[in-house]
N, C-alpha and C positions, 0 to 999 in steps of 0.2 A: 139581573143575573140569570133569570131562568130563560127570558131571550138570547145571550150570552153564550147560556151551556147547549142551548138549541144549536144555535151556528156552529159551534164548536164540535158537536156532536154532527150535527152535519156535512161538515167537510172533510171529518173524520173518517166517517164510510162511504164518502160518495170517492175522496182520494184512493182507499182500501179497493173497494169498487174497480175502479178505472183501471188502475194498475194491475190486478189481476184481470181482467177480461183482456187491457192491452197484450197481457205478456202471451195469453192465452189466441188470442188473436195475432200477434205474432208468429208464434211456433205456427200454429196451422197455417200461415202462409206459408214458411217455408218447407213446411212437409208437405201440402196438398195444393201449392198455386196453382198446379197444370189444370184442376179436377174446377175450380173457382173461372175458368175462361167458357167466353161465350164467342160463337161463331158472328153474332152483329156486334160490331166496333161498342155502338152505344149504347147498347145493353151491358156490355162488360164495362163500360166507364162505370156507369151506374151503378155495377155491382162492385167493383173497386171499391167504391168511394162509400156505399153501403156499406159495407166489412170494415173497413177506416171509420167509420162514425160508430159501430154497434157498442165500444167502449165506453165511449163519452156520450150515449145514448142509454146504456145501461146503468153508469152510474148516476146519471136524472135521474130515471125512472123509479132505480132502487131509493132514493133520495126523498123524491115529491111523495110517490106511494104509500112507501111503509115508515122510512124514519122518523119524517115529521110527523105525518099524522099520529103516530103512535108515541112519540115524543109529547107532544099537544096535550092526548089523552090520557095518558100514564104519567106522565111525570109531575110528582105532587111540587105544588109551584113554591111552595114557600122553603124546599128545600135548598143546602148547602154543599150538595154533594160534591165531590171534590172530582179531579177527570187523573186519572192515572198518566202517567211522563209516555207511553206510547201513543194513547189517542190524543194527544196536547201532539205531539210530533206529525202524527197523521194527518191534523188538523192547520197546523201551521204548512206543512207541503202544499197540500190542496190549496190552502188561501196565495201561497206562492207562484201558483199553476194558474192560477186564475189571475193574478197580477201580471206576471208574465206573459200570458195570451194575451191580455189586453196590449202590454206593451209591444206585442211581439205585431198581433191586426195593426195598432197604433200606427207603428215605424215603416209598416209596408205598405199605409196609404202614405203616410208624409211621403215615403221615395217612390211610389208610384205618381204621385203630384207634383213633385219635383224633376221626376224626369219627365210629364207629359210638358207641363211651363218652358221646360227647356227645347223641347223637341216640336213645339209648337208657336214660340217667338215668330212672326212675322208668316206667320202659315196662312194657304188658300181651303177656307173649307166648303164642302160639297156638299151640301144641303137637301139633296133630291131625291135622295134614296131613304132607305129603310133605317137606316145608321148613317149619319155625319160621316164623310172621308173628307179628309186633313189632309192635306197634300203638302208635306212639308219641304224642303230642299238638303241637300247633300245626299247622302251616301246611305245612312241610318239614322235610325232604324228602315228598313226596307220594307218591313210589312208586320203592323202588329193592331192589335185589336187590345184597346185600351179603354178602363172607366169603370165605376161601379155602378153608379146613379143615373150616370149620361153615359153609358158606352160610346165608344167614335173609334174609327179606323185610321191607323196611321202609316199614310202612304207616302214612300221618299221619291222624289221624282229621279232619281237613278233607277229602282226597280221600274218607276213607267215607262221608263225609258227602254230597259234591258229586255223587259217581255212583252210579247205580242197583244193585240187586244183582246184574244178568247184568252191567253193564258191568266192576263189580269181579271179577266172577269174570274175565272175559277178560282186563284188567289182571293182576293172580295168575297169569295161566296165562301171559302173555306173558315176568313174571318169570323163572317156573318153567322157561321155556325157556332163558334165561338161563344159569339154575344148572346145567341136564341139558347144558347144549351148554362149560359150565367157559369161560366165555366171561370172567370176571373173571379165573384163572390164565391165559387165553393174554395177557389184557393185564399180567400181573406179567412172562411171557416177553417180549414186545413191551418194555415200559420196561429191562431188563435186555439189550437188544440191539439199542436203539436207534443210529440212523447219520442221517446228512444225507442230505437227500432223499427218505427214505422215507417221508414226515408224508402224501404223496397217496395211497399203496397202503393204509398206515395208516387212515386215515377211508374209501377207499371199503370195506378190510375192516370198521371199525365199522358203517358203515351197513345193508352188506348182514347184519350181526351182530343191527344191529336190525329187519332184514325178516324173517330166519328165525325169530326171537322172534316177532313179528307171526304168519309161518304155523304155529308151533304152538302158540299159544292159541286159533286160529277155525280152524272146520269145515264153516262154512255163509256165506251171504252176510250171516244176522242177525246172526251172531257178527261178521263183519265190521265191520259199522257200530255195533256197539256197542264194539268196540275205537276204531273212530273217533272217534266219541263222544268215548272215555275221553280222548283222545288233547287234541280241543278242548279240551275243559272243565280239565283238570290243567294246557293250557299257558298259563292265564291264572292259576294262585295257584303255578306252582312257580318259584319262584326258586332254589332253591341247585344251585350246582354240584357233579356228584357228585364225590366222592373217587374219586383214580386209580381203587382198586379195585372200585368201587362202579360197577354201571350202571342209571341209571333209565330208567324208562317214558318217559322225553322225555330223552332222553342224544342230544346232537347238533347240531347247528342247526339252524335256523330250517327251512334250505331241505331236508333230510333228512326233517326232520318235515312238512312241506308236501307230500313223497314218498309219504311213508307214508302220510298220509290221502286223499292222493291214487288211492293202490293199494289201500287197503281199500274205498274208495267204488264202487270198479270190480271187485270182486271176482268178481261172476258171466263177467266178460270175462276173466279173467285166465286166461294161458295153464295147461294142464292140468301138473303137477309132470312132469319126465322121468320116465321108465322107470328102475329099479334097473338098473346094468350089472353085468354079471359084471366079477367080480374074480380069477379065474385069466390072462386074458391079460394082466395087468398085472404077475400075480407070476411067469409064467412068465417075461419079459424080464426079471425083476428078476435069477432065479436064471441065466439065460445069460448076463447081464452078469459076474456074480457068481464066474463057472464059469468067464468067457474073463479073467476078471482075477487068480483064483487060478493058471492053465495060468502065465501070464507074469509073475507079481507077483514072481519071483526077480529075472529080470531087469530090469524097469523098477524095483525095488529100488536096482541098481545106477546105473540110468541119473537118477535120481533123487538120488541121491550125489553123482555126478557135478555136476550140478547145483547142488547146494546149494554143495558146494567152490565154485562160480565164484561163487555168490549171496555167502558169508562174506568176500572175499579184498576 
């Protein structure tokens, strides 16, 4: 029972948790997304997708840190304490949430495996490069970069056909960035941690997922428009939707893609990449944070107890 009322207790506020930093994290997209953009494509995926996680990042943390441990040590074991009908609610959501994600990761390998099986029957694969290309026949998928474990590129030979051989190469290289930046597993995390409301941080992170892609396949302004190119020409024979897992060359909408070639057209305008920052003042707060919460983590241990006793009653 006292491991019982632990989990119980745990899922309790780690649910509490989540749900407010989501809601909170919410709103301030919509109030302040303009002020959350970064001038490099991949630096703002990153920070997307950081802002999307600080939820379900926060409620670990509050979780691992303070609940159990102070659970562990407070809590006299041989008791029978009863949990009040709200944190029995809280605690049953959370254990929901977390079934859910699972099913949700689950079902989006099974049909990302089910359409590679499909779209791969009798394929020619190219084994020379840095990622497997699949050269598969018909029409679609034209161009998608697929796999968790084994990434591989999947290429229709309609698209080899429709574009030229620099513009293929930029397509591949766009893939390619793709598979280096694991941009298919941050979306198996994303489906596994899905919540309401989050579908608009969600897509502006895919978008800017598909502009970092864009900046490292091209190098020059030719390379640019020859991604443009690519871009035209595939979004008049690609029809199929890619699987969860799966992100193609035209992954998006209309108006995303209208983005993109937008900003490839205008390449030689396009602001110059930021500067690399250092990374030691970032990890020096990290370790002061870290220092001033070890000094007092006894106490707010307790005050944390405390706490919870009034959250269960």
């Amino acid at each position: 029972m006292f491991a019982a009322r632990g989990v119980m207790l745990s899922l309790a506020v780690f649910t509490l948790v989540y749900a407010l930093a989501s809601a909170l994290v919410a709103l301030a997209w919509r109030l302040a997304a303009q002020s959350w953009r970064a001038r490099n494509a991949a630096s703002q995926a990153d920070r997307f997708l950081v802002v999307r996680m600080l939820p379900v990042l926060a409620a670990m943390l509050v979780t691992l840190l303070f609940i159990v441990p102070s659970f562990v040590r407070f809590e006299p074991r041989g008791g029978e304490e009863d949990f009040g009908l709200i944190p029995l609610a809280l605690a049953a959501v959370g254990l929901a949430f977390l079934l859910a994600g699972i099913g949700r990761a689950s079902a989006a390998l099974a049909r990302t495996n089910q359409a590679m099986a499909a779209c791969t029957r009798e394929a020619r694969v190219d084994g020379s490069g840095e990622v497997p290309v699949v050269r598969i026949a018909g029409v679609k998928p034209a161009l998608m970069a697929a796999g968790i474990a084994h990434p591989k590129v999947l290429l229709s030979e309609t698209a080899e056909f429709l574009l030229t051989p620099r513009e293929l190469q930029t397509a591949l290289r766009h893939e390619l960035g793709h598979i280096r930046r694991r941009d298919n597993i941050k979306k198996l995390v994303l489906c596994a941690v899905a919540f309401p409301g989050m579908a608009e941080l969600e897509a502006a992170w895919s978008e800017a997922s598909e502009m970092a892609a864009d900046d490292a396949a091209v190098a020059s302004e030719a390379e640019a428009l020859d991604l443009a190119a690519a871009l035209i020409k595939l979004s008049r024979v690609n029809l199929m939707e890619p699987a969860p897992l799966m992100t193609g060359l035209l992954h998006g909408p209309a108006k995303c893609l209208n983005a993109r070639v937008a900003r490839l057209l205008a390449w030689s305008t396009r602001p110059e990449t930021m500067p690399h920052r250092a990374w030691w003042p970032g990890m020096a707060a990290s370790l002061a944070v870290l220092a001033g919460l070890a000094v007092v983590h006894s106490h707010l241990l307790l005050q944390v107890h405390t706490a919870t006793e009034w959250l269960v009653r």
